[in-house]
N, CA, C and O atoms as a GROMACS GRO file, in nm:
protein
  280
    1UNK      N    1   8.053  -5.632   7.722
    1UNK     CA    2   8.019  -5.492   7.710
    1UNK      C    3   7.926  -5.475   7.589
    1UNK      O    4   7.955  -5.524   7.480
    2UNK      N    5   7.822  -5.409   7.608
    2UNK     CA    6   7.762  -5.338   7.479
    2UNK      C    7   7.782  -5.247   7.460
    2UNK      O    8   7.801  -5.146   7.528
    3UNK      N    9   7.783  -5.291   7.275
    3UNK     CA   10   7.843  -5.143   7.159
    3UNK      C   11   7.700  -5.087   7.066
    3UNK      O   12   7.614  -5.168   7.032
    4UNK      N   13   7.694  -4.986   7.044
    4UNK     CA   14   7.622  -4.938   6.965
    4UNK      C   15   7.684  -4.928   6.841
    4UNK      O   16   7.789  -4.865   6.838
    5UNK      N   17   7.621  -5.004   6.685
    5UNK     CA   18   7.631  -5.025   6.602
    5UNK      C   19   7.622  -4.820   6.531
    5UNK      O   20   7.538  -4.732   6.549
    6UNK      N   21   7.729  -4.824   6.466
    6UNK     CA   22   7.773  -4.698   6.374
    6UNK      C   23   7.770  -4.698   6.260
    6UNK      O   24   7.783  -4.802   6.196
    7UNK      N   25   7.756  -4.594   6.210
    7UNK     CA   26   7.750  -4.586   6.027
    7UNK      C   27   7.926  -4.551   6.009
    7UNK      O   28   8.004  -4.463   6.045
    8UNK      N   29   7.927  -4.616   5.969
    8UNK     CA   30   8.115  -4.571   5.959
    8UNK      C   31   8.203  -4.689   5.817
    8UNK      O   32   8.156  -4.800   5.794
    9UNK      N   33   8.289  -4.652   5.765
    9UNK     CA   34   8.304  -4.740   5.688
    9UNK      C   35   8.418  -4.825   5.740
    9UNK      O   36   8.447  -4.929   5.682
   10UNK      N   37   8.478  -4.788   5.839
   10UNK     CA   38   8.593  -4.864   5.861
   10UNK      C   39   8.500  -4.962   6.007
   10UNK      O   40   8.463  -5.080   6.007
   11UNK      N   41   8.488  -4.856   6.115
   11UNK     CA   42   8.439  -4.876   6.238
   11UNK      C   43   8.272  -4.944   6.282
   11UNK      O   44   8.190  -4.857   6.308
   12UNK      N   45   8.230  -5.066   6.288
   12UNK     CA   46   8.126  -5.153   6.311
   12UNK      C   47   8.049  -5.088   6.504
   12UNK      O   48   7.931  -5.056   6.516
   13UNK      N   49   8.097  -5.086   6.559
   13UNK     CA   50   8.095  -5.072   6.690
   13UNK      C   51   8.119  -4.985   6.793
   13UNK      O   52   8.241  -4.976   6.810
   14UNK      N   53   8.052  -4.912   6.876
   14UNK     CA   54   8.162  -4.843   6.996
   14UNK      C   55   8.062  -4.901   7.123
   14UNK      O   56   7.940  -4.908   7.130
   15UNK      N   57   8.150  -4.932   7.203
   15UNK     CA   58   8.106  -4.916   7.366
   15UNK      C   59   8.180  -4.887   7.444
   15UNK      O   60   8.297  -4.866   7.414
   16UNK      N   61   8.127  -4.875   7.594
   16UNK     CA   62   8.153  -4.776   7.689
   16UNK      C   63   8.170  -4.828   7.814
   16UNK      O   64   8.058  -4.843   7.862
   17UNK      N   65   8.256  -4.862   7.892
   17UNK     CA   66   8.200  -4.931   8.047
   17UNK      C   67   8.208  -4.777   8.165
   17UNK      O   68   8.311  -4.714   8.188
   18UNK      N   69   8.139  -4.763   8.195
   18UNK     CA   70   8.158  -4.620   8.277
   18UNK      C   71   8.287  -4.677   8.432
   18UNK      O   72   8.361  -4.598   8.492
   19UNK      N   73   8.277  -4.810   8.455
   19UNK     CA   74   8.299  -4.827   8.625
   19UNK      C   75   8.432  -4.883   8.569
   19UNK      O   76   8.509  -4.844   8.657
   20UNK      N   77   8.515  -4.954   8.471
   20UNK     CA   78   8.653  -4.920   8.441
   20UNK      C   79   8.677  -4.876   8.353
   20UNK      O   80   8.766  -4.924   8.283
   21UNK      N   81   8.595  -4.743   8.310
   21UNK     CA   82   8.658  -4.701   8.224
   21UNK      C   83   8.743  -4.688   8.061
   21UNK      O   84   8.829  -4.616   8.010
   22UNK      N   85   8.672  -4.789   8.027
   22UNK     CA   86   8.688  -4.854   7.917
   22UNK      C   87   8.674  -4.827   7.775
   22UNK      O   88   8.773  -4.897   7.754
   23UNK      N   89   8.652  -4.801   7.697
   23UNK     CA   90   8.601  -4.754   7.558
   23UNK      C   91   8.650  -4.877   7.496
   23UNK      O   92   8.767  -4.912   7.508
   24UNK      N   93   8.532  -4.968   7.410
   24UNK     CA   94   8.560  -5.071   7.284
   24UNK      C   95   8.519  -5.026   7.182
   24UNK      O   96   8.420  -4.952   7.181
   25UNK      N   97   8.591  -5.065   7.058
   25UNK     CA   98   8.581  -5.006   6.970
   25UNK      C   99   8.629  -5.195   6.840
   25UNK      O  100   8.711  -5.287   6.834
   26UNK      N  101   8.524  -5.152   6.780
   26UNK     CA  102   8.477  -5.296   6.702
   26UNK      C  103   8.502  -5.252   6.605
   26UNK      O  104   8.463  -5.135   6.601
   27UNK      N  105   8.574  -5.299   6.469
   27UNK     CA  106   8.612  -5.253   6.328
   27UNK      C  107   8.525  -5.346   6.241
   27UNK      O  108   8.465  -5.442   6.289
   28UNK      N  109   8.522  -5.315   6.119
   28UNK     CA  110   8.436  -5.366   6.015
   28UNK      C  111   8.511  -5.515   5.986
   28UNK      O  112   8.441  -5.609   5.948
   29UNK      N  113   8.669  -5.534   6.006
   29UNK     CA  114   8.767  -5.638   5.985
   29UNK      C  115   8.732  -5.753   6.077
   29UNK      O  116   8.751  -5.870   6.043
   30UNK      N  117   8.680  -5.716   6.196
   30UNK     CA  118   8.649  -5.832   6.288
   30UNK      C  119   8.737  -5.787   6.455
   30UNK      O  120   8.696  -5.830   6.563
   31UNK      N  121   8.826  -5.720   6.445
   31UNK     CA  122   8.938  -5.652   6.527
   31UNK      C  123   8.820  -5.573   6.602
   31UNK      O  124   8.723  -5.511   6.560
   32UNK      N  125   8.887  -5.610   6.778
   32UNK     CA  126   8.792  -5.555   6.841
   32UNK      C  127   8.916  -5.469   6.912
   32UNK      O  128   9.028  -5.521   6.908
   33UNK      N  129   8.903  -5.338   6.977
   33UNK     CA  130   9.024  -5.303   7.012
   33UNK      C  131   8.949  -5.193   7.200
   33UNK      O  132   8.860  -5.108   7.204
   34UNK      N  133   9.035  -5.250   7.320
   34UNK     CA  134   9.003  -5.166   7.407
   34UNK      C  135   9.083  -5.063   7.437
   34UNK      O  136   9.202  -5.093   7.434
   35UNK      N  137   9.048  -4.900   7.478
   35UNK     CA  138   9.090  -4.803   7.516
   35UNK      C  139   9.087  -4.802   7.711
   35UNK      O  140   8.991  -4.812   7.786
   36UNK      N  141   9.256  -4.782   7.746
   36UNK     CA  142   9.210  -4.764   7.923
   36UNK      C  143   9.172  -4.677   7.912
   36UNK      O  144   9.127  -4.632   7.808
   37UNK      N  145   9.179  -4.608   8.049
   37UNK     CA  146   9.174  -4.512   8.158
   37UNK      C  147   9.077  -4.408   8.069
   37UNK      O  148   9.104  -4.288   8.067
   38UNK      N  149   8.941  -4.473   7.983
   38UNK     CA  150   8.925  -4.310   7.888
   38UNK      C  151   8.812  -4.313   7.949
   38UNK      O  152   8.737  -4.401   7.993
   39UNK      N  153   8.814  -4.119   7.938
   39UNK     CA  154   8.735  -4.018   8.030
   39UNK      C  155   8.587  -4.011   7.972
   39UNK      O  156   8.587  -3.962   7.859
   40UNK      N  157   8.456  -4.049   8.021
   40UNK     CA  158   8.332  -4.077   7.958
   40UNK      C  159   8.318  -3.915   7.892
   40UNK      O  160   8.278  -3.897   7.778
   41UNK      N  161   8.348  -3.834   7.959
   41UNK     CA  162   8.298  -3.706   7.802
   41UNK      C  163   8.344  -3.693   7.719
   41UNK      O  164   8.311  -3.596   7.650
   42UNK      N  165   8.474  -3.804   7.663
   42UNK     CA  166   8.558  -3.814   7.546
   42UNK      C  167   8.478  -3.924   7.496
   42UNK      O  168   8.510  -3.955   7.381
   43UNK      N  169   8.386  -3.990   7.546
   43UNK     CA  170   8.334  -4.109   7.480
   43UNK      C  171   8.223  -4.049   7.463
   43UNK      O  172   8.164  -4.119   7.381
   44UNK      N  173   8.161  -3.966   7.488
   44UNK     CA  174   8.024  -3.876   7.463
   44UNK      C  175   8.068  -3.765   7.307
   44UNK      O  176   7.982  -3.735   7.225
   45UNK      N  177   8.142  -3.743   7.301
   45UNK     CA  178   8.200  -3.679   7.192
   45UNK      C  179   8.217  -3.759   7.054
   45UNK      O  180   8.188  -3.742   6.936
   46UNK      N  181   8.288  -3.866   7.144
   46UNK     CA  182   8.297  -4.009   7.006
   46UNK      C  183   8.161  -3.997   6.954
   46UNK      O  184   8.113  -3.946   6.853
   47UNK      N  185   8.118  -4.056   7.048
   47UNK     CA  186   7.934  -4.158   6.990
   47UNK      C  187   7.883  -4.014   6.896
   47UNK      O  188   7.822  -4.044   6.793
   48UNK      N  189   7.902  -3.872   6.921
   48UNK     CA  190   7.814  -3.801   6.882
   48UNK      C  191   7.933  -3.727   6.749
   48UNK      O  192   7.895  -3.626   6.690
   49UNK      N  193   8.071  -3.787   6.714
   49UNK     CA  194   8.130  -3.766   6.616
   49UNK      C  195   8.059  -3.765   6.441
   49UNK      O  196   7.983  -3.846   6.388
   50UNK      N  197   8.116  -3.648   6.392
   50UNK     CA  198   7.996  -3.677   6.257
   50UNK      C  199   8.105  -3.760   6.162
   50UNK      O  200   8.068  -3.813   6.057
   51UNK      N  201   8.244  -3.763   6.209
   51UNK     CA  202   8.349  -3.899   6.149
   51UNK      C  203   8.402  -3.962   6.259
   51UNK      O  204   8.480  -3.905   6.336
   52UNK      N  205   8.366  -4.076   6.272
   52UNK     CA  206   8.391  -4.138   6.383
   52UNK      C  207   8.579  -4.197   6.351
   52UNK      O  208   8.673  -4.176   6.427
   53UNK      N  209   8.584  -4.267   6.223
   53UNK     CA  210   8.719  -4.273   6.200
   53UNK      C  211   8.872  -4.182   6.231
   53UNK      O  212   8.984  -4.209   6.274
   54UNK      N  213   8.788  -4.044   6.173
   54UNK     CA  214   8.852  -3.884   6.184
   54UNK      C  215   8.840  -3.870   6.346
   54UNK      O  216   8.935  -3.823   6.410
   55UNK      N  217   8.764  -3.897   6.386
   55UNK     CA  218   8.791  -3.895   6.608
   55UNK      C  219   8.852  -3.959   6.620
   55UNK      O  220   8.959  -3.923   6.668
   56UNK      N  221   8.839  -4.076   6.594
   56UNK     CA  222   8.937  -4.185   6.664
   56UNK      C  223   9.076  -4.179   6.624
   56UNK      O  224   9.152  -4.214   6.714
   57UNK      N  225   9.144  -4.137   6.491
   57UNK     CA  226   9.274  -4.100   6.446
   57UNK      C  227   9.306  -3.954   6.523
   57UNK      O  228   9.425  -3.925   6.537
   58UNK      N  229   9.208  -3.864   6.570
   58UNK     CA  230   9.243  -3.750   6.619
   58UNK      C  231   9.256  -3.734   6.745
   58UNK      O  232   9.344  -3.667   6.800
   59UNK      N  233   9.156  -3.804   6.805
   59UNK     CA  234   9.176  -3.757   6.955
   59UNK      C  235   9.201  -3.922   7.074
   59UNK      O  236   9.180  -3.917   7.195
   60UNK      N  237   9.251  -4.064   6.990
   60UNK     CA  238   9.220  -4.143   7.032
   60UNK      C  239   9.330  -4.271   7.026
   60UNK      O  240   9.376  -4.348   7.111
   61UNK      N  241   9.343  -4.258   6.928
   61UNK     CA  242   9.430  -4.366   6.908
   61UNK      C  243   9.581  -4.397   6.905
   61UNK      O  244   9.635  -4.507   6.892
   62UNK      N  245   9.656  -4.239   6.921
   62UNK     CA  246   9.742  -4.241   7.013
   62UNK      C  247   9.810  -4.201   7.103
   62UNK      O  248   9.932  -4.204   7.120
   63UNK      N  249   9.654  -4.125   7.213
   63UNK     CA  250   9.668  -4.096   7.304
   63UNK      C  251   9.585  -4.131   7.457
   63UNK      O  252   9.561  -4.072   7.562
   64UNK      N  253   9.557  -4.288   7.385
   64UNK     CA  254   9.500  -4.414   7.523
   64UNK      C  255   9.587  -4.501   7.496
   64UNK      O  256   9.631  -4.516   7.382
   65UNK      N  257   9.629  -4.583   7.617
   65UNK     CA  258   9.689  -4.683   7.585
   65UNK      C  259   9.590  -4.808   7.543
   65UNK      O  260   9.481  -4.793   7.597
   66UNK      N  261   9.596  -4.902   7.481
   66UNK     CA  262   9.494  -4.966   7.438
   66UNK      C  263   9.529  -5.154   7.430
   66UNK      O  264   9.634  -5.194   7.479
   67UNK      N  265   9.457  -5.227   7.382
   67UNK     CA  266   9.478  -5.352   7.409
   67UNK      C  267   9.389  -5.430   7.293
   67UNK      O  268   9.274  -5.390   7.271
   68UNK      N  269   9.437  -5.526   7.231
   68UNK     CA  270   9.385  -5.590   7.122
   68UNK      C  271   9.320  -5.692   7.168
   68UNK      O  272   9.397  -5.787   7.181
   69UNK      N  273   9.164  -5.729   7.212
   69UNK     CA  274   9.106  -5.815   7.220
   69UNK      C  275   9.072  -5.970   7.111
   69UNK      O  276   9.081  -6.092   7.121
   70UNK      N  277   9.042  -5.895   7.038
   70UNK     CA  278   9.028  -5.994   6.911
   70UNK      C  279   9.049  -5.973   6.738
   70UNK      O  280   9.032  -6.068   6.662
   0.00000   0.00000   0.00000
């Protein structure tokens, strides 16, 4: 999947798979982390977040179920 590189101090990464639905999300630590079942205008909101950290603790992280890639 490709991520678009973010200004963020914690967060390195976000991408998107539209056909499962996916959201990745790449940290500055090396930790790559996937979001299921998430809805692409919640990922249109992310990318265009002016704190991407502050989205992802608010509307994200514990309310996808998610999966630790690396």
């Amino acid at each position: 999947m490709e991520r678009t590189q973010v200004n963020s101090s914690n967060i390195r990464s976000i991408g998107y798979d539209e056909q499962s639905s996916i959201l990745e999300v790449e940290f500055i630590s090396g930790s790559i982390y996937q979001y299921l079942n998430f809805p692409e205008y919640l990922y249109q909101q992310f990318i265009n977040a002016s704190s991407y950290g502050g989205f992802l603790n608010d509307h994200i992280r514990y309310n996808y179920q998610y999966q630790k890639i690396r």
